[in-house]
N, C-alpha and C positions, 0 to 999 in steps of 0.2 A: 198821601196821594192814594185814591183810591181806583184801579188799574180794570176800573168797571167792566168787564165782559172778556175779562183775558184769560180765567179757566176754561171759562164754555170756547172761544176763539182754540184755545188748545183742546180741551175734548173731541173737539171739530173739525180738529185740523184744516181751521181756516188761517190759514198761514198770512192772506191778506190783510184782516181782520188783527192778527196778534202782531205784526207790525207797524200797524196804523198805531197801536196803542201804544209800543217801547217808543215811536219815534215822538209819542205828546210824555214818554216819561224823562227820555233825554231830553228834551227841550226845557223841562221842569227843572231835571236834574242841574242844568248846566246854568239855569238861571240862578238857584240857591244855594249851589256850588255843594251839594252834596256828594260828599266819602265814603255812605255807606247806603245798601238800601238792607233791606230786613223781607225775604219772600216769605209774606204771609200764608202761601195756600202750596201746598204740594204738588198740585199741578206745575206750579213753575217752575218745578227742579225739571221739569221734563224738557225746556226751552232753557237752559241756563248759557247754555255758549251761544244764543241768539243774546240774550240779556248780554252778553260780555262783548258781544261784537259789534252793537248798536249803540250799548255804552261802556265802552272804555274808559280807565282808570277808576274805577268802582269798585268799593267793596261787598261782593252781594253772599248774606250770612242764609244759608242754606239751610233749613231748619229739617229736613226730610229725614236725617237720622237717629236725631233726636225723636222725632214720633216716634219712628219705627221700635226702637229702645223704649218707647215707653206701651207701646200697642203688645210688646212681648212682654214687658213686666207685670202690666193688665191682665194677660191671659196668662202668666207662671200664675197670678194671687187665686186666676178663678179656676185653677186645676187642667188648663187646656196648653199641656205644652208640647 
């Protein structure tokens, strides 16, 4: 599922706008009975307790420190630490 317009909706703090769209991801979620979801884009660690509270029993795998660990390891290799 592709969560079309929910980084810009969060850069914009259109709060309207990034509920419209959890409430077409619950409706997904609940038809194919998905476990787990996978936040592709770092903006959405910024909304993750809206993600938890729109859909419940989910498991949503947080990728945000993983960049971060890798964004510092980039800049140890190129001398900027």
């Amino acid at each position: 599922y592709e969560a079309k317009g929910l980084a810009e909706a969060i850069e914009y703090n259109n709060i309207t706008q990034v509920k419209s769209i959890l409430h077409a991801l619950k409706k997904l979620v609940q038809k194919e009975h998905f476990q787990a979801i996978g936040l592709s884009c770092t903006h959405y660690s910024l909304i993750l307790d809206e993600f938890k509270r729109q859909i419940p029993g989910v498991i949503f795998i947080d990728p945000t420190s993983a960049v971060v660990k890798e964004v510092f390891r980039v800049l140890k290799l190129r001398g900027h630490e």
